[in-house]
LUMDREN-779839 format. One record per residue (C-alpha): residue number from 1; x, y, z. Coordinates in steps of 0.5 Angstrom, whole numbers, plus 500, padded with zeros to 3 digits. Example, Ala and Ser with C-alpha at 12.3 -4.5 7.8 and 13.67 -1.06 7.14 Angstrom:
<recs>
<rec 1; <525; 491; 516>> <rec 2; <527; 498; 514>> 
</recs>
This chain:
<recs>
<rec 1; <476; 054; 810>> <rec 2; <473; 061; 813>> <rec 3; <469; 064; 809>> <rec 4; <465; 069; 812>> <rec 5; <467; 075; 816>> <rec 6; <462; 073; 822>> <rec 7; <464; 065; 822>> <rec 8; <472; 068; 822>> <rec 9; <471; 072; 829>> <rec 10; <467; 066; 832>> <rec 11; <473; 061; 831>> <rec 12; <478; 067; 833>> <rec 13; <474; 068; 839>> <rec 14; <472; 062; 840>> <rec 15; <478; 058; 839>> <rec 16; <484; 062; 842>> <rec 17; <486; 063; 849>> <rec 18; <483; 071; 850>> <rec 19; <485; 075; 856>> <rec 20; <479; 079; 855>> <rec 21; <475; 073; 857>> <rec 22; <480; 068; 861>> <rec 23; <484; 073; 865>> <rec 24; <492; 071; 865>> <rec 25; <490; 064; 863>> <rec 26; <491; 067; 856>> <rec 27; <498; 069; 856>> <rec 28; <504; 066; 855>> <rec 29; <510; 067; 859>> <rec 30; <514; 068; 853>> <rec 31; <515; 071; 846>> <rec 32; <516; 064; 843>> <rec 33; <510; 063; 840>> <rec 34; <509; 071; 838>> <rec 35; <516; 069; 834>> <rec 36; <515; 062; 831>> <rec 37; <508; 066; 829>> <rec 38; <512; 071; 825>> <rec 39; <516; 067; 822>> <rec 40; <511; 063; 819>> <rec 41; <508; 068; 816>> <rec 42; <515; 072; 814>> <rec 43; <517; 077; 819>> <rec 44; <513; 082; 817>> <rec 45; <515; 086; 823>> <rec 46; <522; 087; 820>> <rec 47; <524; 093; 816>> <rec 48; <519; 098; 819>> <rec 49; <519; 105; 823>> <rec 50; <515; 103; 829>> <rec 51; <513; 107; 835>> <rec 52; <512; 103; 841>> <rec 53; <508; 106; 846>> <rec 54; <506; 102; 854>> <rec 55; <504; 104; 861>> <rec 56; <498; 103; 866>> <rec 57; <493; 108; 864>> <rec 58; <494; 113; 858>> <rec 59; <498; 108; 852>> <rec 60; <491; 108; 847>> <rec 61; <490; 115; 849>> <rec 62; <498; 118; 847>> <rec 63; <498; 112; 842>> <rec 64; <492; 115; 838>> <rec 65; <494; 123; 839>> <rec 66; <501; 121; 835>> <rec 67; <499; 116; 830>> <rec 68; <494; 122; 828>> <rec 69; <499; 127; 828>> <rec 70; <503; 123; 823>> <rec 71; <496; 122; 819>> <rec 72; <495; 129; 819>> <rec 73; <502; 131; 816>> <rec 74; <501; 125; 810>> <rec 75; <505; 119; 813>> <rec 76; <501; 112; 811>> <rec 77; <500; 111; 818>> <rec 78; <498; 104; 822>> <rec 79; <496; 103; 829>> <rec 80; <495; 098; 833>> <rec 81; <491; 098; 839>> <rec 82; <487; 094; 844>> <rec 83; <482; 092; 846>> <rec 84; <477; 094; 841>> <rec 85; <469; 097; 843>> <rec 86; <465; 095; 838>> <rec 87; <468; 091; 832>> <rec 88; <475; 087; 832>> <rec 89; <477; 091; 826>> <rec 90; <478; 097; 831>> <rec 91; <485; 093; 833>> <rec 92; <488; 094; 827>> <rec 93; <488; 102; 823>> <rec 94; <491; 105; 817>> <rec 95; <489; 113; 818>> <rec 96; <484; 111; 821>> <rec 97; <481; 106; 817>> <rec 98; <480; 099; 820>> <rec 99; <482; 093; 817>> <rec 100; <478; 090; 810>> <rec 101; <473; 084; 813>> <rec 102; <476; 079; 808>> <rec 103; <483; 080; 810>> <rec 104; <481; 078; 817>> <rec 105; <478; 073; 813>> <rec 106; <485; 071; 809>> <rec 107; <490; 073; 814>> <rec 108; <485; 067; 819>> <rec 109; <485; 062; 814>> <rec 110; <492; 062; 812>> <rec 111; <495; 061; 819>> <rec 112; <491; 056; 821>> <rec 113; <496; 051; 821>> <rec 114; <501; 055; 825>> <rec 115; <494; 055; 830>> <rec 116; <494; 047; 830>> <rec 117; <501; 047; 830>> <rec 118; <503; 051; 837>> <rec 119; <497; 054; 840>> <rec 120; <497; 062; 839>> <rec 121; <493; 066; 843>> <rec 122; <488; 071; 841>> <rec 123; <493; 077; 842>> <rec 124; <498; 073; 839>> <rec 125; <494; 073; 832>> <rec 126; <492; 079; 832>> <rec 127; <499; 082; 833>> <rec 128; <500; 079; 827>> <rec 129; <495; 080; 824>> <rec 130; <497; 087; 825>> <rec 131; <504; 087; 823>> <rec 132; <502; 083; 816>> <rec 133; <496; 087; 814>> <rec 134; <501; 094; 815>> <rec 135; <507; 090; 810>> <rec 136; <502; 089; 805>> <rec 137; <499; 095; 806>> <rec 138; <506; 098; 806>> <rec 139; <505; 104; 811>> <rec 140; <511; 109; 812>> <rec 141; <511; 108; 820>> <rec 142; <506; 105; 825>> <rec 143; <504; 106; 832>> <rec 144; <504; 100; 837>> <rec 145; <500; 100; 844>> <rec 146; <503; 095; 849>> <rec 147; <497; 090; 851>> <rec 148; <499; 088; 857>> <rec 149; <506; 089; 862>> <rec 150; <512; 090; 857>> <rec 151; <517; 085; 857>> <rec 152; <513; 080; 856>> <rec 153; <508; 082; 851>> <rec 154; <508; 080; 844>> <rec 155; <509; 087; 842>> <rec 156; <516; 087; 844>> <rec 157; <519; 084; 838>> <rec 158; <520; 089; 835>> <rec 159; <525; 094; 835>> <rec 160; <523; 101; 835>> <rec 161; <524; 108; 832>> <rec 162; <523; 110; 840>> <rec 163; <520; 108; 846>> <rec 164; <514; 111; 851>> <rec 165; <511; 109; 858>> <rec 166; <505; 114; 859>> <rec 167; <505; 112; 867>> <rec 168; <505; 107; 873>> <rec 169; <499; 104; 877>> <rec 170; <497; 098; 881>> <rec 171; <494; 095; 876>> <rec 172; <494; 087; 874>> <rec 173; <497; 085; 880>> <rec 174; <498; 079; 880>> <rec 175; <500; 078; 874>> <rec 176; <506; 084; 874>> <rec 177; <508; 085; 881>> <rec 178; <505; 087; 887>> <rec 179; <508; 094; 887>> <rec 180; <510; 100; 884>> <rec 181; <516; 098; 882>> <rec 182; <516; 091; 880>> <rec 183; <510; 095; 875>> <rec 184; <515; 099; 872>> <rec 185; <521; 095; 871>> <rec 186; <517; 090; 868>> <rec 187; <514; 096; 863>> <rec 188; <521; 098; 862>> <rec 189; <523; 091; 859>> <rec 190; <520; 095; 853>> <rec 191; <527; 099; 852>> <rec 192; <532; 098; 847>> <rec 193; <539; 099; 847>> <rec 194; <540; 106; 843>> <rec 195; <533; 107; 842>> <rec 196; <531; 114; 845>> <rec 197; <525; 114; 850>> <rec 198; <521; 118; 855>> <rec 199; <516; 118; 860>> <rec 200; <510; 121; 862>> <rec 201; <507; 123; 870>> <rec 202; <508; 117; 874>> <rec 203; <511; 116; 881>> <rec 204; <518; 118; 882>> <rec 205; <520; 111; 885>> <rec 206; <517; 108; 878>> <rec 207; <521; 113; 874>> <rec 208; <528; 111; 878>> <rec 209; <527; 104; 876>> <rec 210; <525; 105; 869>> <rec 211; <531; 110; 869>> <rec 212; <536; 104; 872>> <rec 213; <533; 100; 867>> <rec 214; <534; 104; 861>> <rec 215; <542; 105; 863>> <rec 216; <543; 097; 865>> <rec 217; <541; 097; 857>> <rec 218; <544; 104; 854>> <rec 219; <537; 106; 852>> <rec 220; <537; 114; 852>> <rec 221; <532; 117; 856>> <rec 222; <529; 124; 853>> <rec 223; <527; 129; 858>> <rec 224; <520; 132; 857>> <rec 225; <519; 139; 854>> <rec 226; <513; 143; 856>> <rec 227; <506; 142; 852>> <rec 228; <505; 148; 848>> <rec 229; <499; 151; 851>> <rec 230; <495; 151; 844>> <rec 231; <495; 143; 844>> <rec 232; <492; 144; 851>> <rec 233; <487; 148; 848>> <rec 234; <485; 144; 842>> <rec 235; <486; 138; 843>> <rec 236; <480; 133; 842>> <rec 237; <481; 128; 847>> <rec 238; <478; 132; 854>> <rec 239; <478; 131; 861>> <rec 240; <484; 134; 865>> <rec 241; <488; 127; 866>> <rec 242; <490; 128; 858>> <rec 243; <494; 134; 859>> <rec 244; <499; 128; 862>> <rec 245; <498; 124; 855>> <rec 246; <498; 131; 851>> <rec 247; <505; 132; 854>> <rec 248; <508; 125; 852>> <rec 249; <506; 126; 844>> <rec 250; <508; 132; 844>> <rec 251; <515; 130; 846>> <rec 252; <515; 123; 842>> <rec 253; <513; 127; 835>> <rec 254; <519; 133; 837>> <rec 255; <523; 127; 838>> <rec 256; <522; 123; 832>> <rec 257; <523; 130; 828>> <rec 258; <530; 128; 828>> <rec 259; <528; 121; 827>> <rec 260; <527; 122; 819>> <rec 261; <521; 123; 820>> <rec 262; <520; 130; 818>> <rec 263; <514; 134; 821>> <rec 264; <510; 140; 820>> <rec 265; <507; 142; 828>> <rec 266; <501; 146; 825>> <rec 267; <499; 138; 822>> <rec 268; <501; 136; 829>> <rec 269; <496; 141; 832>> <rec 270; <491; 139; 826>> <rec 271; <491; 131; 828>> <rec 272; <492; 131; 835>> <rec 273; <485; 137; 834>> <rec 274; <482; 131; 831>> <rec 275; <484; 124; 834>> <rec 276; <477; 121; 833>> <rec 277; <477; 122; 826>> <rec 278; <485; 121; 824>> <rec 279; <485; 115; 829>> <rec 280; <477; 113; 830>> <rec 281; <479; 113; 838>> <rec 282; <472; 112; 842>> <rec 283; <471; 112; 850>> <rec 284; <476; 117; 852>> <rec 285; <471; 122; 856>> <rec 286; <466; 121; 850>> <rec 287; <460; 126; 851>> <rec 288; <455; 122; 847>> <rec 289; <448; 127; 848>> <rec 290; <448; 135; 851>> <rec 291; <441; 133; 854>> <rec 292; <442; 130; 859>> <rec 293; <449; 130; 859>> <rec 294; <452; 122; 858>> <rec 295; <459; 121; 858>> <rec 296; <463; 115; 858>> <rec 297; <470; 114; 859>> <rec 298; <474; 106; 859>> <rec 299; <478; 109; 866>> <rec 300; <477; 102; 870>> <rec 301; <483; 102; 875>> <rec 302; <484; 106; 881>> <rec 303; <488; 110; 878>> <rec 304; <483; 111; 872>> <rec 305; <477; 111; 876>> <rec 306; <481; 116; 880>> <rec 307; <482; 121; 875>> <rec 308; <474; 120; 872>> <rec 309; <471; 122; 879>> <rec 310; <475; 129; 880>> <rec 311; <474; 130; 873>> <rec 312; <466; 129; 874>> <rec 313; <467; 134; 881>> <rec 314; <467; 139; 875>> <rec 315; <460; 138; 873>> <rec 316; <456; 142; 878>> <rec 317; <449; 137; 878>> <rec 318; <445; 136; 884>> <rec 319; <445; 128; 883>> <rec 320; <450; 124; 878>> <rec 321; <446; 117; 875>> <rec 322; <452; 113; 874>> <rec 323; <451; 106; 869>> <rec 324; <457; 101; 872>> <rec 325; <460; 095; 872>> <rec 326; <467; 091; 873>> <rec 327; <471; 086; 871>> <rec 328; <473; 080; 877>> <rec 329; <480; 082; 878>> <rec 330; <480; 089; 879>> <rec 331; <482; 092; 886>> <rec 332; <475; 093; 887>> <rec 333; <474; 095; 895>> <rec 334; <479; 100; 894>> <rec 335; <476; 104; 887>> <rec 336; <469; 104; 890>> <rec 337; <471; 108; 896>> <rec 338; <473; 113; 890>> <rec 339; <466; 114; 887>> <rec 340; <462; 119; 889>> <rec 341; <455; 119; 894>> <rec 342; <451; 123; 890>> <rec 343; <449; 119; 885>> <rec 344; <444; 113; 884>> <rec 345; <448; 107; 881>> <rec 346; <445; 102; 875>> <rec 347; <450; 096; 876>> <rec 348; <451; 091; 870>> <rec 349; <455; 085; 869>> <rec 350; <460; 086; 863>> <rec 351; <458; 082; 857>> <rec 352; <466; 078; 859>> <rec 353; <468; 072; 862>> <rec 354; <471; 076; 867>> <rec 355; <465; 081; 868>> <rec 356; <463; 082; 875>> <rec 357; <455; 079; 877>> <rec 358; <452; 084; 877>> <rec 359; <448; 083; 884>> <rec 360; <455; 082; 887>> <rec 361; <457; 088; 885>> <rec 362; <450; 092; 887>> <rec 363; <452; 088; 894>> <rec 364; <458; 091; 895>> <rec 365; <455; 097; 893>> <rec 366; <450; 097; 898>> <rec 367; <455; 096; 903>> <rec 368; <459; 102; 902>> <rec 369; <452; 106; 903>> <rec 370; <451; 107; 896>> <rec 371; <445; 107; 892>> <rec 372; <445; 101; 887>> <rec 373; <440; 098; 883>> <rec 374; <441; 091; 880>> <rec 375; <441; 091; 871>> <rec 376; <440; 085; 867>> <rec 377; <445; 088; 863>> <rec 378; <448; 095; 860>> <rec 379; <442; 097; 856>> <rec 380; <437; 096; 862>> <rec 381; <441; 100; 866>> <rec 382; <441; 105; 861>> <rec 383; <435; 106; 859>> <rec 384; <433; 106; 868>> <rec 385; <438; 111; 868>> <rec 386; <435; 115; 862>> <rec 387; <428; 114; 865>> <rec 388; <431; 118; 872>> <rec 389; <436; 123; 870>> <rec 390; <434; 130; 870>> <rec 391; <435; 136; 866>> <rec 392; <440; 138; 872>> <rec 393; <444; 131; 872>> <rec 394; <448; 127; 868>> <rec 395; <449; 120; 867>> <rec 396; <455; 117; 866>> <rec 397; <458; 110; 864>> <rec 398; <464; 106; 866>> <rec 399; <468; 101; 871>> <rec 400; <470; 097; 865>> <rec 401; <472; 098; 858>> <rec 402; <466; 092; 856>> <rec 403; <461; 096; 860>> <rec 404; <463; 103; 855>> <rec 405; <464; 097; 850>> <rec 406; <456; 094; 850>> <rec 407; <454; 102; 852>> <rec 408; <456; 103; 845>> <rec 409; <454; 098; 841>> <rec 410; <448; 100; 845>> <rec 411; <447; 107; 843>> <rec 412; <449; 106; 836>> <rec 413; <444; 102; 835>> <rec 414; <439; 106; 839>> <rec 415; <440; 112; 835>> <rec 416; <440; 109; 828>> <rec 417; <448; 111; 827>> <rec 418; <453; 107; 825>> <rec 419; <459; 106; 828>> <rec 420; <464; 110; 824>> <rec 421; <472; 110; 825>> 
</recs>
């Protein structure tokens, strides 16, 4: 019997496969014990309206930016994303507001059995989790991020109201396919016969196969409208790689309009103006100080490294002070060549299983003819980079969502703030 929140997370962390830790090793290669769990505990998946959102890059950014919209206009709205920053509880919200501490408490407890019996994975629970708590808490409508692929994740259980696919990159390789388009068909396994669906900016051979696939099941593809350009001026969530991810909401909210899902667009225009507080998204091109200027962003694979260092050509700085680390399985020869030469780098190893070492990483660093100095840990090269940075520079944080992840628990805590949702 569980009967505090710490000792629960300490069994759930340490008992179940994690992909966060282990890599693919954690998954399943099918939804066998995502569906025995669910029927353990009732299908509490059933009878709900559902957005479900995948794609490479982007999927926790649109997520956020819909079910903030839906907040803002009065609907009783989950969201269900992963992986979390600070605190487990950020995986599973209604309105923003993370999951009670005693129901992880409870929920853990009473699946223990189904644990013994077949072995779930840390995902698998957590999904579940997800889906009991929004039943009891009986919300109007929930937003599902895809955590890994499409067809075989676990959040591909339910049938949803309609399907998006934010983009398609080369990213988890080994575990979805070598190229572009064994990536996008195996995203595309999230559509549904006679469900609408739509698609974000992505490579046309990723569109074409995702289109084929839609029409081999009698999805409906929706084509996109233009963005208004007041939700390109006020969204919340900046950086120029969002006006791909503010297009893909805009579009899911005009579509569920007609969903019986009645919508106001001067409350859409307020939620997606305020994501952070509607939805308690954190790490997307966050601005954590103005003096020096220090941002962090979770981008970690070629594609969303590549968006953060054009977006970092902006900033006209003398020299950037870059805190970074990656985990074991990127791409990362390639994503270096992308970084750029005028910044001093603080490597750290993020605090996963999978994290990279740190004097690996440096090495590799050295390598290319980058300037690079060995951390201990992210709160070293933090503090190293804030030691050097000068009026004119700026420091930025990233390489893997855990670098961005212990940078916060960090910085909350340096700064005496809690971490709100």
């Amino acid at each position: 019997m569980l009967l505090n929140y710490q000792q629960t997370l300490n069994y759930l962390f340490e008992k179940l496969p994690m992909f966060q830790n282990i890599g693919k090793f954690a998954l399943t290669k099918d939804l066998t014990n995502t569906i025995k769990l669910l029927e353990f505990i009732g299908n509490p998946h059933l009878h709900t309206k559902w957005i479900h959102i995948g794609g490479t890059n982007g999927k926790g950014s649109t997520s956020s930016m819909v079910a903030a919209a839906l907040t803002a206009n009065g609907y009783k709205t989950g969201l269900y994303t992963s992986p979390h920053l600070v605190d487990f509880r950020e995986r599973v919200r209604i309105d923003g507001e993370m999951i009670t501490e005693q129901f992880v408490i409870d929920f853990t407890n009473k699946i223990a059995p189904a644990i013994d019996e077949f072995s779930p994975s840390f995902f698998e629970i957590t999904l579940a989790m997800a889906f009991e708590y929004f039943k009891i808490c009986k919300i109007d409508i929930g937003v599902i991020e895809v955590g890994l692929g499409g067809r075989l994740d676990s959040t591909n259980v339910i049938t949803p109201i309609i399907s998006a696919i934010t983009s398609i990159g080369l990213d988890h390789t080994d575990i979805l396919g070598n190229t572009i388009e064994e990536i996008a068909l195996e995203k595309a396994g999230i559509l549904k016969s006679n469900i609408p669906y739509v698609l974000g900016e992505m490579p046309k051979n990723a569109n074409q196969v995702i289109y084929n696939y839609g029409e081999s099941v009698n999805a409906s593809y929706i084509t996109n409208l233009p963005t208004p350009s007041d939700w390109v001026v006020n969204a919340s969530l900046k950086g120029s790689y969002q006006k791909s991810n503010i297009n893909l909401a805009f579009n899911i909210l005009q579509i569920i309009k007609g969903l019986n899902v009645p919508l106001n667009e001067q409350k859409n225009l307020n939620g997606i103006s305020n994501v952070n507080e509607y939805s308690g998204l954190r790490g997307r091109w966050e601005i954590i100080n103005n003096h020096p200027l220090t941002i962090c962003d979770t981008g970690h694979n070629y594609d969303g490294v590549q968006f953060i260092v054009e977006q970092l050509k902006t900033y006209n700085c003398e020299k950037m002070h870059i805190v970074w680390g990656m985990v074991k399985d990127k791409d990362v020869t390639a994503i270096l060549e992308l970084l750029p030469e005028n910044a001093i780098y603080y490597v750290c190893k993020p605090s996963v299983v999978r994290g990279q070492e740190s004097a690996i990483m440096t090495a590799m660093l050295d390598n290319q003819g980058f300037d690079a100095v060995d951390c201990e840990n992210a709160s070293d090269a933090f503090k190293m980079a804030s030691r050097a940075c000068k009026s004119n520079e700026l420091i930025f944080i990233g390489g893997s969502t855990f670098v961005v992840a212990d940078f916060l628990k960090l910085f909350y805590d340096v700064v005496g703030k809690n971490w709100t949702c």
